[in-house]
C-alpha positions in Angstrom: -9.2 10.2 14.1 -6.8 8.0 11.9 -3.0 7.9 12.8 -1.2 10.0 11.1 0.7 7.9 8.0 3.6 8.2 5.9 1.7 10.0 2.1 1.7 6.5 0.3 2.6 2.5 1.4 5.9 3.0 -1.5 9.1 1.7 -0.3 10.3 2.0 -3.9 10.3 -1.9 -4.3 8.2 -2.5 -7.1 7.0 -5.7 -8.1 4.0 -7.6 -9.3 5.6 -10.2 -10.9 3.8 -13.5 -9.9 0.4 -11.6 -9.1 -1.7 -8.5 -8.6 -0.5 -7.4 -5.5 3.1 -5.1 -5.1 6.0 -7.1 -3.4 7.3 -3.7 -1.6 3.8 -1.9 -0.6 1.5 -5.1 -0.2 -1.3 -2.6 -2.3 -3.1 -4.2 -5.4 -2.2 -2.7 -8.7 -5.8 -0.8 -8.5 -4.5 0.7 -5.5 -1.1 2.1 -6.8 -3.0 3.2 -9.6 -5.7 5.3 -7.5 -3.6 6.0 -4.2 -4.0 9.6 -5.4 -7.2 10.0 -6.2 -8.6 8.4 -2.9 -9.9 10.0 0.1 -8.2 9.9 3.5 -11.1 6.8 4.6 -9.7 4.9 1.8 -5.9 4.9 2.4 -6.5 4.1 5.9 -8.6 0.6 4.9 -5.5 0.1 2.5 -3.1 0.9 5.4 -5.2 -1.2 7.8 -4.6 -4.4 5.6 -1.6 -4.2 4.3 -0.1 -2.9 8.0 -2.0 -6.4 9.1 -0.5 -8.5 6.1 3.0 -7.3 7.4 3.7 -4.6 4.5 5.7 -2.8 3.8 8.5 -4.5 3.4 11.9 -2.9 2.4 13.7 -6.0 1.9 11.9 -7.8 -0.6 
């Protein structure tokens, strides 16, 4: 069973500046774009990684 999350990553810091990837969330543009679409099996590889990667971040 996956732990239970926050709906979506979004710390309403938005950036992708300098690359592909959001400075707030840690999620790829791709990601942001489909977070709504995917199933439950996909948000939790997304929140795997970016959890691991040290997202979100709030102060950015």
């Amino acid at each position: 069973m996956a732990p239970v999350r926050p709906d979506t990553p979004c710390v309403a810091v938005c950036s992708t500046t300098f690359d592909e990837v959001c400075r707030g969330c840690g999620r790829t543009v791709a990601e942001v774009a489909n977070w709504v679409s995917m199933n439950a099996e996909q948000k939790e590889v997304v929140w795997q990684r970016i959890l691991a990667q040290g997202y979100p971040r709030r102060n950015t």
